[in-house]
N, C-alpha and C positions, 0 to 999 in steps of 0.2 A: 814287181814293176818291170825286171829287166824279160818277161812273158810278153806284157804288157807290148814293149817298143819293139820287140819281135815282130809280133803278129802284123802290128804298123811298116815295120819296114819293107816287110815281105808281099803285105798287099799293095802298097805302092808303087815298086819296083816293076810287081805285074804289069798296072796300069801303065807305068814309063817306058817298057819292053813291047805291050801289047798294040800300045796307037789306040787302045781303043778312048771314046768321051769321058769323061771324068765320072766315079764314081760316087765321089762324095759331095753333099750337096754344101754349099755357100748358103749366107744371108744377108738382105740388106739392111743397113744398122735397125731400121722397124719394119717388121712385116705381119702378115698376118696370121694369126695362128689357126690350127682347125678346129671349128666348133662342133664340136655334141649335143645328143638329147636323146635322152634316154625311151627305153620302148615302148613304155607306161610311164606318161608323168601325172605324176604323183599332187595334191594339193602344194602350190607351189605360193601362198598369197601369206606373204608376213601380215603377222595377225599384231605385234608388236612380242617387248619382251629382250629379254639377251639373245645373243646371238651365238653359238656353236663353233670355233670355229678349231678344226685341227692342221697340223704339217705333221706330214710323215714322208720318209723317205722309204719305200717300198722295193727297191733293190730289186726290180723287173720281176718281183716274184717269185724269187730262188731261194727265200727263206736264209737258213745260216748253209748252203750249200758251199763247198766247200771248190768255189770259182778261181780262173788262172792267173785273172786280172787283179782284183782286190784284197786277195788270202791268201793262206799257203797251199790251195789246194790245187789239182789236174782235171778239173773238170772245165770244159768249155760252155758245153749244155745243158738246158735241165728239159729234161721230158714234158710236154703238154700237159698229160697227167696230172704230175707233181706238180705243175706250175698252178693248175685248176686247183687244186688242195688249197694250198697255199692263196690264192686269190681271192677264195670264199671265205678262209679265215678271216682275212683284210675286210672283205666285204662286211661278213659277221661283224668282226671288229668296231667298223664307222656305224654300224647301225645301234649297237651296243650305246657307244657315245652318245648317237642322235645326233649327228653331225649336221649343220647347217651350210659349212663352209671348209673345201678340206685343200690342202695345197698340197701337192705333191711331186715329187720329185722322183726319179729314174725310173720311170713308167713306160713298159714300151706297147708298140700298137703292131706291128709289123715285122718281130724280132725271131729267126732261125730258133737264137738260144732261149726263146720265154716259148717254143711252139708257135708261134706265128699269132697270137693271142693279142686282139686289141683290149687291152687292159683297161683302159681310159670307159672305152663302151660296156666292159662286163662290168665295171662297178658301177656305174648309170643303173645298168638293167638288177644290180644285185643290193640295191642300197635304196633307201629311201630320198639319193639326190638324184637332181633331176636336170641339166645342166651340167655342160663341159669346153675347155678350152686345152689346146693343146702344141705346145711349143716345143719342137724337135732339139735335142742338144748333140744326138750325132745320127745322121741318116746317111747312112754308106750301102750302093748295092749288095757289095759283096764282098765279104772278108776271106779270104784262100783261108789263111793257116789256122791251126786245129780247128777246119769247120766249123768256125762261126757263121759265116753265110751275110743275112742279110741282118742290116742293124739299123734298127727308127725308135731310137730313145729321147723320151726330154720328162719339160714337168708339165703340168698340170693343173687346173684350177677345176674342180666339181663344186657344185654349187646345186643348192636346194632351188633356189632363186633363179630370175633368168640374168644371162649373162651377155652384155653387149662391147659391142669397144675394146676389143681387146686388140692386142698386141704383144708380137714376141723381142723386144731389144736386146739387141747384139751384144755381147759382153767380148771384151778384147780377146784376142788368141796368149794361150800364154809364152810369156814372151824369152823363155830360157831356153826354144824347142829350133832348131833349123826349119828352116819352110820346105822342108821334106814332110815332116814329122806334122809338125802342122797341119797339112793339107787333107792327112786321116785321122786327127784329132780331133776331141769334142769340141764342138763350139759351144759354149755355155753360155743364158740368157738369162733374162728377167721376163717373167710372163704377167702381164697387168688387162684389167677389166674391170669394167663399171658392172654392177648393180641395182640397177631404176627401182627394182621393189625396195630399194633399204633406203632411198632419200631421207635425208632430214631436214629439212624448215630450207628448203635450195641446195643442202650441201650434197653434192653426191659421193655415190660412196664407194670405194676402188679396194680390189682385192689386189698384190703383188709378191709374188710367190716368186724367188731365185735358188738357184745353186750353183754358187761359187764355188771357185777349183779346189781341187784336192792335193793337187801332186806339184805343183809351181815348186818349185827355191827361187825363185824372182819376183817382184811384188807383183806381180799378175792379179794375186787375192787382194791386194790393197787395190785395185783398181778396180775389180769389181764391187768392192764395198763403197767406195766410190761415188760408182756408178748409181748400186744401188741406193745411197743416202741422196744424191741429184734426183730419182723420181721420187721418191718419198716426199724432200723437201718441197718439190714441184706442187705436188700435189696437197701438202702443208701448205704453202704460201696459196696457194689458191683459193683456201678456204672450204676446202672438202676433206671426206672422212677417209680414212684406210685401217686395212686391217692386212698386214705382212707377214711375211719370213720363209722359213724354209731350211735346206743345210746348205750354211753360211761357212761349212768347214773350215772353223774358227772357236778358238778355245776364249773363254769368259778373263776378264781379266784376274789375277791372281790364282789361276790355276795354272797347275805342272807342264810345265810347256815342252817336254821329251819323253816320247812313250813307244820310243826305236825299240826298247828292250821288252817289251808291251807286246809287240808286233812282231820283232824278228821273226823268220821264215826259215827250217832247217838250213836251208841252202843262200841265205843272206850273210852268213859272216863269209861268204868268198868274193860278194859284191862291196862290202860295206867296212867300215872300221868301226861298226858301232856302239862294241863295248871301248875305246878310246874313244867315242865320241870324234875320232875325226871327220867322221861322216856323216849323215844322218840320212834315214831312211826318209823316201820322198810320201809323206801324209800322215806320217808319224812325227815332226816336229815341227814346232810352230813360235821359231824367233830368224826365220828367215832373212828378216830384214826388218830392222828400227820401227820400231812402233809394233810389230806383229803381235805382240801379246795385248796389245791393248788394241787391238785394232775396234773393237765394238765398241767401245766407252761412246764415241758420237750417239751412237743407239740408245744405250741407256741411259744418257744426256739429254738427248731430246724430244726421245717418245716412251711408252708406257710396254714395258715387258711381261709377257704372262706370267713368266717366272720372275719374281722380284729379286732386287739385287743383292739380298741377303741370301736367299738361297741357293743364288744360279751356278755355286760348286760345292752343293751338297751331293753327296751322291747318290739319293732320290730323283735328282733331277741329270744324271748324267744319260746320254741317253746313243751313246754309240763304244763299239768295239768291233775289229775286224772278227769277221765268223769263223775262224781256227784261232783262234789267241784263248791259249789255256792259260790258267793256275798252274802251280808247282805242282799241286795235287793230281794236275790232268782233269781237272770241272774245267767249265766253259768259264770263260771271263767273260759274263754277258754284255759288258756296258764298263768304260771306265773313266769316260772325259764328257763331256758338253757341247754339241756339233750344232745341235737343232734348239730354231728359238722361232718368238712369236712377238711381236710390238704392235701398238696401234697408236694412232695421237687422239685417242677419246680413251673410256677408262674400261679397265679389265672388273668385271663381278670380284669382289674382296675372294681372298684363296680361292678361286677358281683354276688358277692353272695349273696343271697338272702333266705329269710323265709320267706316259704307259707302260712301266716296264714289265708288264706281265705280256707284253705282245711281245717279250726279246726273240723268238722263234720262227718270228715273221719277217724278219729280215734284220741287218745288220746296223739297223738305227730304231731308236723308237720313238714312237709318235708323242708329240705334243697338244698341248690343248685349253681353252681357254673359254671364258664368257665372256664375251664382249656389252657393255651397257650404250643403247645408243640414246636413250630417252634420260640419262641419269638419274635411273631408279636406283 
């Protein structure tokens, strides 16, 4: 992390020295996101039946590569190449499923470090979906230090279906940072859209895909959950369907809510005290502030989880770990807490939901996935 607020302060400084226009882009609280469609579509006419729907966080593509920002590793970039390897896994991947409906998160279109690779458009062209929406979570010209370059990351909605209506809402800046730091900081959203093939009997029916912050120590993450349970309910109270979620980076309630020791980074006990625990490592612990360990209980309160509530700290269903975090033995710790989730307020196909964790290789979260019943067969 302290790589992380480097690369931030050093590209800003530039901007404040150079005079030159700002290079990082703003948003207004709703805007519009950009839409896709793939090169070939595909039979695109709900025929009836469940509905498909996966969240994966795809990590731009770089697999468990060993990055400066999220890992312990020195790499800034990943070669075109590798990134193509790795994208057609994914692609592979959702075709494998038969994906109807896929939400995705750290997707980038325009990125130095992914190859300049729109991501969003190769799994259009490499997947049986056929429909896309696309909401930026940080689009900055250009990053000076260790040549990062240019950066156009957010999430995503693909869709088999065609996709109308959509919008990117603004999730709050987090709010423990200076408005130095800020100003080249993610801005994190909620991406929502209609689906006219999936009506039912008037209701329509709304995909909403977010990712909430990772690194806050201030309830930032409670505001964005927030945020996110206001469209939801919106959208509840209105009398229409959805189908959510995304990395909520946020732990289920009753699990280990300290995983510093998990994560430590050779060079983090000169940052951290965090075998005293006086410190904690920032996206490694999650009692930040009053309520954070339960911060999703509303969720599982009010709407229908793909992973039910008996299981959602099995460790079957865990479905993230940073990509250098070893065992004692030196194996990979593939996966060790619960980040990513799926709800709808209609009902999920009985054990249908599921956690991919045979895709742990494709990036540092694994995909989730669910049948949704919209006719209640």
């Amino acid at each position: 992390m302290m790589n992380h607020i480097k690369i931030i302060i050093l590209y800003l400084f530039f901007i404040m020295v150079s005079g030159c226009e700002p290079f990082a882009k703003s948003y207004e609280p709703i805007s519009n996101p950009k839409m896709y469609e793939a090169d070939v579509v595909n039979n695109s006419s709900y025929t009836g039946g469940p509905i498909k729907v996966v969240t994966w966080n795809i990590r731009f593509g770089a697999g468990r590569l060993e990055w400066i920002i999220d890992s312990c590793g020195d790499h800034a970039l990943a070669d075109y190449d590798s990134v193509k390897i790795i994208m057609q896994k994914i692609a592979d991947t959702l075709n494998a499923m038969d994906a109807d409906i896929v939400l995705l998160q750290e997707v980038d279109i325009e990125s130095k470090r992914s190859g300049f690779m729109d991501q969003v458009q190769f799994l259009l062209d490499n997947t049986n979906l056929n429909f896309g929406a696309y909401a930026p979570m940080m689009e900055v010209d250009f990053v000076f230090s260790d040549g990062l370059g240019r950066i156009n990351t957010g999430n995503a909605i693909l869709s088999r279906y065609d996709l109308t209506d959509a919008e990117r809402i603004k999730l709050r800046l987090r709010g423990d940072q200076s408005p130095l730091i800020q100003y080249g900081y993610a801005r994190r959203n909620i991406i929502k859209a209609k689906l006219p093939d999936l009506v039912q009997n008037d209701k329509e029916f709304f995909v909403v895909n977010i990712h909430a912050t990772a690194f806050a120590t201030d309830d930032t993450k409670e505001k964005h959950i927030e945020r996110y349970l206001e469209v939801l309910n919106s959208i509840n109270g209105d009398g229409h369907i959805f189908v959510s979620g995304g990395d909520l980076n946020s732990i289920p309630t009753g699990s280990i809510i300290d995983f510093c020791a998990n994560d430590m980074c050779p060079n983090d006990e000169n940052d951290y005290s965090i075998q005293d625990h006086d410190e904690h490592k920032e996206g490694s612990y999650f009692a930040n502030f009053d309520g954070e360990p339960n911060i999703l209980d509303p969720l599982y309160t009010l709407y229908q989880p793909a992973i039910d509530l008996e299981s959602r700290n099995l460790p079957e269903h865990f479905t993230h770990a940073p990509s250098t975090s070893t065992l004692s033995n030196g194996n990979w710790r593939k996966y060790d807490r619960k980040l990513d989730y799926l709800f709808t307020n209609k009902v999920w196909q009985s054990s249908s939901g599921k956690t991919h964790q045979k895709a742990w290789q494709l990036s540092d979260h694994m995909p989730v996935s669910g049948f949704i019943l919209l006719n209640g067969e």
